[in-house]
C-alpha positions as CSV (number, residue, x, y, z in Angstrom):
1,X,25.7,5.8,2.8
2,X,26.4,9.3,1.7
3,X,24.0,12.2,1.2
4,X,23.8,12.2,-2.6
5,X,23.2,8.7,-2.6
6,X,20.7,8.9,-0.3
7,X,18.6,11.3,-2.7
8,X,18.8,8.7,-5.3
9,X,17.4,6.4,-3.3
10,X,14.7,9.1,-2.0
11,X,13.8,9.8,-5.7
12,X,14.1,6.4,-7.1
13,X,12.0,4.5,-4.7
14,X,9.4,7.3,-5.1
15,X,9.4,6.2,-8.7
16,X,9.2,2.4,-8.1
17,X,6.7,2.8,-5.4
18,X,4.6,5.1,-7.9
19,X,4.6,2.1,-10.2
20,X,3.0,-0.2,-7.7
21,X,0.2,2.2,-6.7
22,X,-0.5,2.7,-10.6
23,X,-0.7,-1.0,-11.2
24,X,-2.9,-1.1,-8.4
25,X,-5.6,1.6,-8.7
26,X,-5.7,0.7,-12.9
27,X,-8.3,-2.1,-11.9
28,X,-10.6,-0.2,-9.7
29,X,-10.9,2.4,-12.7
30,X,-11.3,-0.1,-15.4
31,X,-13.6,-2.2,-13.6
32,X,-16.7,-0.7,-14.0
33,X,-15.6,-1.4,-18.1
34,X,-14.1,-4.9,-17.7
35,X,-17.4,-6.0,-15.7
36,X,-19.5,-4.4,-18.9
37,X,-17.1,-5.9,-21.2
38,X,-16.5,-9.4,-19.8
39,X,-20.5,-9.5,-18.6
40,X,-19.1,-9.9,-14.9
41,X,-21.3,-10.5,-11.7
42,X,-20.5,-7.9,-8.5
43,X,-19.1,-11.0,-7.1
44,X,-16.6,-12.0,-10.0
45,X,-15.4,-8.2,-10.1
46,X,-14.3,-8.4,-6.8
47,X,-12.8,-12.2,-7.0
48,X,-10.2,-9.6,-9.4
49,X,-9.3,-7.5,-7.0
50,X,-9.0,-9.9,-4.2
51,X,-6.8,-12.1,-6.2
52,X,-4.1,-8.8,-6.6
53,X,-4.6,-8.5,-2.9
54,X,-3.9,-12.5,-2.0
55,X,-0.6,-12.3,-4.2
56,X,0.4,-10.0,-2.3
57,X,-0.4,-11.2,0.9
58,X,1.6,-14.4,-0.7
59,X,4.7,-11.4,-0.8
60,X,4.8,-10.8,2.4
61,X,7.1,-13.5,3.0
62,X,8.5,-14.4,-0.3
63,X,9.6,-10.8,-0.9
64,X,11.2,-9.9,2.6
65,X,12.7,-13.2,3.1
66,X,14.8,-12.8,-0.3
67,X,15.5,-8.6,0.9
68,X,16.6,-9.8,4.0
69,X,18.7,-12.4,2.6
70,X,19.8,-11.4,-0.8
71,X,20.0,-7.9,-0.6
72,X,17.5,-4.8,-0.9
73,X,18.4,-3.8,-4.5
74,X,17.9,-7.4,-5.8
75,X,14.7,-8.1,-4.1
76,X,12.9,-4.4,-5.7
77,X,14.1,-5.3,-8.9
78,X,12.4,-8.7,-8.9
79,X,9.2,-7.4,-7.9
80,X,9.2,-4.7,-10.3
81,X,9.7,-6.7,-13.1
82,X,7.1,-9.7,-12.0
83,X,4.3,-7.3,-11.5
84,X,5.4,-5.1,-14.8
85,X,4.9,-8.6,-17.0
86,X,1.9,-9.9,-15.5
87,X,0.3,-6.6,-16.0
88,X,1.4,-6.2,-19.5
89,X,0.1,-9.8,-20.1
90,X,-3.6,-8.5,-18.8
91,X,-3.4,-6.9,-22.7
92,X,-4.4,-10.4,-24.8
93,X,-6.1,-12.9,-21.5
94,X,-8.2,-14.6,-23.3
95,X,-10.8,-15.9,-19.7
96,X,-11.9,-14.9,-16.5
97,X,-10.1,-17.1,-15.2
98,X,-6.9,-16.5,-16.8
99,X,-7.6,-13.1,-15.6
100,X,-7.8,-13.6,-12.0
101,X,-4.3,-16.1,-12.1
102,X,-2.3,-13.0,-13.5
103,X,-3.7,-10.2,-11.2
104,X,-2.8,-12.6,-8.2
105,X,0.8,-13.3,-9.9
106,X,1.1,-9.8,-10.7
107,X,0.3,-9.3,-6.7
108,X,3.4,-11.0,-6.1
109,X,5.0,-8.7,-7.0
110,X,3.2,-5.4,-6.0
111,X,3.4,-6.7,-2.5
112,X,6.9,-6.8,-2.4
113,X,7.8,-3.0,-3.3
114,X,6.4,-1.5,0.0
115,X,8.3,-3.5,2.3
116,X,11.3,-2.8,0.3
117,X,11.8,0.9,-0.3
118,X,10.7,1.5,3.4
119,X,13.8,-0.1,4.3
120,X,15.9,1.7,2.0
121,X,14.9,4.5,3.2
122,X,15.0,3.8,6.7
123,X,18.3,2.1,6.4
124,X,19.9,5.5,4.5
125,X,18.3,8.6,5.9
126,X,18.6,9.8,9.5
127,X,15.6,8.7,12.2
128,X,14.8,12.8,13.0
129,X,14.4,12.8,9.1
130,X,13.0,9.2,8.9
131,X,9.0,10.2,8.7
132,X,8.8,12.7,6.7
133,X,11.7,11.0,4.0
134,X,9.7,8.0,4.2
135,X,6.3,9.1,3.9
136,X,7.8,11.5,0.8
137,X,8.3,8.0,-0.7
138,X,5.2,6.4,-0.5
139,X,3.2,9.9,-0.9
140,X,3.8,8.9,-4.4
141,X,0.7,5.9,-4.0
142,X,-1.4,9.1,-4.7
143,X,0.4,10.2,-7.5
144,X,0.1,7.1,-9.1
145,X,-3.6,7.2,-8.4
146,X,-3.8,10.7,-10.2
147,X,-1.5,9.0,-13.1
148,X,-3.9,5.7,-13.2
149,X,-6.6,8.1,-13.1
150,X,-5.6,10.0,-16.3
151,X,-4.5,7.3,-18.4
152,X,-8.1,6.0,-17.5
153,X,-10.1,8.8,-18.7
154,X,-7.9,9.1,-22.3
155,X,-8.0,5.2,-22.8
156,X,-11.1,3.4,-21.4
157,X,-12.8,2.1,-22.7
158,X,-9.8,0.1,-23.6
159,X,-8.9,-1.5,-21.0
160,X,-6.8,-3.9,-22.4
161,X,-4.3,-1.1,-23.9
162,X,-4.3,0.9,-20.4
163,X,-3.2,-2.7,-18.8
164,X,-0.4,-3.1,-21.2
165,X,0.8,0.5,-20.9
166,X,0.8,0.1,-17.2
167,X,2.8,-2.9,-17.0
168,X,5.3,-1.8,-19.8
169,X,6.0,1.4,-18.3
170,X,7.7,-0.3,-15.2
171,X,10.9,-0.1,-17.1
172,X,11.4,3.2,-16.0
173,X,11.8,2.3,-12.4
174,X,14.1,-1.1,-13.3
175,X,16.3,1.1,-14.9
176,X,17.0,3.6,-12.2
177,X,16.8,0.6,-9.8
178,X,19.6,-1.3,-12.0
179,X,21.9,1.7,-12.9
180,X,22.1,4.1,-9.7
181,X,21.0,2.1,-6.4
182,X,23.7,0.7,-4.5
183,X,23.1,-2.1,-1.8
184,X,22.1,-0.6,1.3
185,X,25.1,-0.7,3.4
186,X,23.6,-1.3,6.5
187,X,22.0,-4.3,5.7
188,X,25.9,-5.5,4.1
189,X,26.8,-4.8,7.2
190,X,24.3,-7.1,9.3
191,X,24.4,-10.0,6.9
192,X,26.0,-12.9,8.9
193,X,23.8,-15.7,9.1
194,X,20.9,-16.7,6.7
195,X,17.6,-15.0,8.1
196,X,14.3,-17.1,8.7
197,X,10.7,-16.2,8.9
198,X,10.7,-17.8,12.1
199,X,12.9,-15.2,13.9
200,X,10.3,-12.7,13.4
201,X,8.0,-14.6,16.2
202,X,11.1,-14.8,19.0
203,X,9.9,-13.9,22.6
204,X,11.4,-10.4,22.1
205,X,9.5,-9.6,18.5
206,X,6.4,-12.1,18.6
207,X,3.8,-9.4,20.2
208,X,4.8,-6.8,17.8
209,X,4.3,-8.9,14.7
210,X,1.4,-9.9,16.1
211,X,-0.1,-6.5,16.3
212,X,1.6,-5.2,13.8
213,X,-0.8,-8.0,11.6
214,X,-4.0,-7.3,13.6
215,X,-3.7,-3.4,13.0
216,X,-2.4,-3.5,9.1
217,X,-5.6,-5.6,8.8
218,X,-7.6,-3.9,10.1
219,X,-6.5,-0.8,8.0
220,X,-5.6,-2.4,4.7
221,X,-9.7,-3.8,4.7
222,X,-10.7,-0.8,5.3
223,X,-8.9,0.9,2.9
224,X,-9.0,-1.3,-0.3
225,X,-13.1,-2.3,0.7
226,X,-13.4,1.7,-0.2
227,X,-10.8,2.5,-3.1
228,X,-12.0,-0.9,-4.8
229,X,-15.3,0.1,-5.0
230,X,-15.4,4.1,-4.8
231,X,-15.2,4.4,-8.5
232,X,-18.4,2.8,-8.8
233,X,-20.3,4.4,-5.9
234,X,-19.5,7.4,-7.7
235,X,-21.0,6.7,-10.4
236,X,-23.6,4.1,-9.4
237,X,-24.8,5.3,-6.3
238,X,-24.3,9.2,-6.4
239,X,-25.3,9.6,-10.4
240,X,-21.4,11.3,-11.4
241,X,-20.8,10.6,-14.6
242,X,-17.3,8.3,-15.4
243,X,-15.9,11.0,-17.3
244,X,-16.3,13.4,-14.2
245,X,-15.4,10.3,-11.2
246,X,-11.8,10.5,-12.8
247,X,-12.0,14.4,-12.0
248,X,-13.7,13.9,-8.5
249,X,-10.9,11.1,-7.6
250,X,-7.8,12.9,-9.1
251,X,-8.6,15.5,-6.3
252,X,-9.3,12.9,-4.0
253,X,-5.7,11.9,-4.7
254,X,-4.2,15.5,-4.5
255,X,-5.4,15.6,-0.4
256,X,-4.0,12.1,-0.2
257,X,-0.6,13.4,-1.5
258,X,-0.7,16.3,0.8
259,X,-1.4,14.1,3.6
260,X,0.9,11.5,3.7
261,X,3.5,14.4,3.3
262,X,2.3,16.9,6.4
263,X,2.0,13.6,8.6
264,X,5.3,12.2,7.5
265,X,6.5,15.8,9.4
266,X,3.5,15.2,12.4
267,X,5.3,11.6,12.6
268,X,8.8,13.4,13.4
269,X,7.6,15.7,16.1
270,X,5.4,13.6,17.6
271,X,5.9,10.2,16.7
272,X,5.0,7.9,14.5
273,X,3.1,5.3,17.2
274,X,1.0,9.0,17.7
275,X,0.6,9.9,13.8
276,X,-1.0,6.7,13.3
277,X,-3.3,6.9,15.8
278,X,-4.4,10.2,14.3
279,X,-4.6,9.2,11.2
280,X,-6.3,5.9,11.3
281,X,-9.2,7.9,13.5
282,X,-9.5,10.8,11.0
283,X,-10.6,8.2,8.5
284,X,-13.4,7.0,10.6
285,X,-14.7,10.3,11.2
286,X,-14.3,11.8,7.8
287,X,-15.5,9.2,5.3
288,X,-18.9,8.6,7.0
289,X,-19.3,12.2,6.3
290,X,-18.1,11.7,2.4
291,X,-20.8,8.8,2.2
292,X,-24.2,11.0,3.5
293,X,-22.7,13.6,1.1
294,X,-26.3,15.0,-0.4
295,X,-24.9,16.9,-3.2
296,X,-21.5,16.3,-6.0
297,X,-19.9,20.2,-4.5
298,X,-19.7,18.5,-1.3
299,X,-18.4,15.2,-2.5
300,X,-15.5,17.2,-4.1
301,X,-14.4,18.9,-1.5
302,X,-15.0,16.2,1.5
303,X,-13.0,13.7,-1.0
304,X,-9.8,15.5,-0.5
305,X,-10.5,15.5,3.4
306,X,-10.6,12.3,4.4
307,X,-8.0,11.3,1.7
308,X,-5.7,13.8,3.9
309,X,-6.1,11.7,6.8
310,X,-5.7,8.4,5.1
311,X,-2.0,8.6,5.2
312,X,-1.2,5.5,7.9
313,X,0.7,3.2,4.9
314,X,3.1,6.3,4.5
315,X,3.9,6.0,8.3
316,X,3.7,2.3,8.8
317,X,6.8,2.6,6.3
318,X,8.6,4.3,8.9
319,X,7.1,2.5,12.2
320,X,7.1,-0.4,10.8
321,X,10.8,-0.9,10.0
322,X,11.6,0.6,13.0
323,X,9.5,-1.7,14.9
324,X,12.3,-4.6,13.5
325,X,16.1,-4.8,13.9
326,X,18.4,-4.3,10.6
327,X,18.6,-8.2,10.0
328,X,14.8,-8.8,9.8
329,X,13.4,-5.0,8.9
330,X,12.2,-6.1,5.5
331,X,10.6,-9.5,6.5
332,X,9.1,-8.2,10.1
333,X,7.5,-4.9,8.1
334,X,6.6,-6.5,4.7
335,X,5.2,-9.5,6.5
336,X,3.0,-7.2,8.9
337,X,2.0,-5.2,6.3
338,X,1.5,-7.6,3.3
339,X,-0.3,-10.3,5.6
340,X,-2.9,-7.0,6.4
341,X,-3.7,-6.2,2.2
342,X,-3.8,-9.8,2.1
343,X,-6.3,-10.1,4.6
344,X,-7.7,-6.9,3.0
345,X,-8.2,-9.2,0.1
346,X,-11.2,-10.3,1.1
347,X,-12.8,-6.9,1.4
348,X,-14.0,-6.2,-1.9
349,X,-16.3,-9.6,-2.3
350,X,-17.6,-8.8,1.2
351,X,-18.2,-5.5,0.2
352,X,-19.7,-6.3,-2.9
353,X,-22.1,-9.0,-1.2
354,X,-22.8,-6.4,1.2
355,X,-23.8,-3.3,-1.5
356,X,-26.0,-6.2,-3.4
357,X,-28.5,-6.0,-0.8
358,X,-27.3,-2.5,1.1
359,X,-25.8,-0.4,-1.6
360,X,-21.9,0.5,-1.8
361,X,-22.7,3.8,1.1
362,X,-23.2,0.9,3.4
363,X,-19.9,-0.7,2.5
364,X,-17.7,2.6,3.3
365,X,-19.2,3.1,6.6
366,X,-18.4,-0.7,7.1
367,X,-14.9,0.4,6.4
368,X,-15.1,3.5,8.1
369,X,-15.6,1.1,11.3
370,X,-12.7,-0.9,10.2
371,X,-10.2,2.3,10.7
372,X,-11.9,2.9,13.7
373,X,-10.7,-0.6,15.0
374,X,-7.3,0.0,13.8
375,X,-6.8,3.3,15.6
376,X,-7.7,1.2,18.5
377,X,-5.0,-1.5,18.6
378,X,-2.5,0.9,17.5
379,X,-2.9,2.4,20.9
380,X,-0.9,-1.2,22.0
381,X,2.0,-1.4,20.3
382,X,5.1,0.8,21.5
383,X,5.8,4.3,21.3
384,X,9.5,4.0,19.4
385,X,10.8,7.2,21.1
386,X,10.9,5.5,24.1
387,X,12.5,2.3,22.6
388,X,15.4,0.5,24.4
389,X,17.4,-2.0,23.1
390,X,17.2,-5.9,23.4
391,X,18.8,-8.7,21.4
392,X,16.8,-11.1,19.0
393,X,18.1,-14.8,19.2
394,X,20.1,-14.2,15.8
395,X,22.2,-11.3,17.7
396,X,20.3,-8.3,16.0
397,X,19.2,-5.1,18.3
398,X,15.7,-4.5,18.7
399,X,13.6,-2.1,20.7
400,X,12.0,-3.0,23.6
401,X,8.3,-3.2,23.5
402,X,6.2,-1.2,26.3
């Protein structure tokens, strides 16, 4: 694939994967609303955000399976547009219930988008310029944080608009998608015979999927157990008014940004097996120090500093599709990632069981512990600088795991 081209796709899956993050983060911003609004238990606001999570854990093989298969380009545009409707439907449900079916459709297809543009990128941009090109594409998670977290302070209370607006503007990224991607040529080129699920659990590949789950898991509980739920320990626990959490949080979102970006570079010098591990344990030191914050000046500026270090699902992008040959890339990464923010989906009802009786502080530590686990078993899986090659039963190249 040429260089300009390779820029489009740079830019364009930055766009798309902006999308995803936006749809994502609009319910932990509106939920402190839609639970006021709806007359919702702790309980039944997380059931919403755990549905969103099991769809996409229900991606993680749909999505890769029809990437692998059908093509890259195909596969994005799908899941842009099923997460764009269902969001945009959120606008005139009528139930709880109803509610909770579209968020996990609409999960469908937010948990394909990940999987996808990390193996565009991967697929198109050199591996010295891998990291840091793909964690430029998913630094844009943040910025669609600081873009949920604006559209939240002009329209809540009306959370039914911000919903529709959300899912509506996805036709930005289908268009760019549909006009100016082309197929990725190095999956063209691997196409032969029809990929299954299966082949991601081969001798050569079944310890690295393995892992590859246990640590995503770990992570991705971690993770959306705090984002879920920090809008309303902001303002339940610490007293922060919710016109002021949207400040607090769109700086939160500025270290993210920065983050993902400086460790996209750490990742190319020093590996991304190594970035991970520094990562994941720089959350688990920094957000127990955000959650004994005393005072809102210190909650400001200790926000952005653990969001800096909470840049592990830009590198997994990277790591990830390395870890897998061309021929399975999307279904290997999207299933090891997906299966973790499916598993993940079950953090926010733990967490808000646990903050019934111990307060939402105790929760983040919880999840603080989580990372802490996930730096751990990251120290087993293979340092990809030091890869050599081996086949996969289906005739693909893979990396040898150490």
């Amino acid at each position: 694939m040429n260089g300009s081209n390779r820029w489009v796709v740079l830019i364009g899956s930055f766009v798309a994967y902006m999308f995803d993050a936006l749809e994502i983060l609009l319910l932990s911003f509106a939920l402190p609303v839609i639970r006021a609004d709806l007359q919702l238990t702790t309980t039944q606001g997380g059931l919403l955000a755990t549905a969103t999570l099991l769809g996409i854990g229900v991606s993680s093989v749909t999505v890769g399976w029809l990437a692998d298969n059908y093509g890259r380009k195909r596969a994005l545009m799908l899941s842009l547009a099923v997460f764009g409707v269902f969001t945009a439907a959120i606008a005139v449900v009528p139930t709880f219930t109803l509610f909770v079916a579209l968020r996990f459709l609409a999960g469908m297809g937010l948990g394909g988008v990940w999987g996808v543009v990390s193996a565009y990128v991967v697929e198109t941009w050199p591996a010295a310029q891998r990291g840091r090109a793909v964690a430029f594409v998913l630094s844009s998670f943040p910025v669609g944080g600081i873009v949920a977290a604006v559209m939240s302070g002009a329209l809540l209370p009306d959370w039914r608009l911000l919903f529709f607006l959300g899912g509506a503007g996805v036709v930005i990224p289908l268009l760019i998608v549909g006009l100016f991607f082309r197929e990725s040529a190095e999956w063209a080129q691997q196409k032969t015979t029809p990929v299954k699920v299966s082949e991601i659990f081969s001798p050569e590949l079944r310890r690295r999927t393995t892992l590859g789950v246990i640590v995503t898991s770990f992570a991705m509980f971690g993770a959306w157990g705090a984002s879920t739920w920090l809008p309303t320990y902001l303002q339940g626990d610490k007293g922060i008014p919710a016109t002021t959490v949207a400040l607090f949080l769109t700086v939160l979102n500025i270290g993210m940004f920065v983050g993902y970006n400086v460790f996209g570079i750490i990742a190319d010098r020093i590996g991304r097996k190594n970035a991970l591990v520094l990562s994941l344990a720089g959350v688990a030191v920094t957000l127990p120090l955000y959650v004994v914050a005393a005072d809102q000046t210190a909650l400001l500026w200790l926000g952005p500093l653990f969001a800096f270090f909470a840049a592990y699902a830009g590198i997994f992008g990277a790591y990830l599709g390395e870890l897998f040959p061309t021929r399975v890339r999307t279904t290997g990464a999207g299933f090891c990632f997906n299966i973790g923010r499916g598993v993940s989906a079950f953090a926010p009802l733990t967490l808000g069981a646990l903050a019934a009786g111990s307060g939402f502080g105790a929760g983040l530590l919880v999840c603080a512990g989580f990372m802490a686990c996930a730096a751990i078993v990251m120290t087993f899986l293979p340092d990809l600088r030091e890869k050599a090659a081996v086949r996969t039963p289906a005739g693909g190249a893979a990396p040898a795991a150490s």
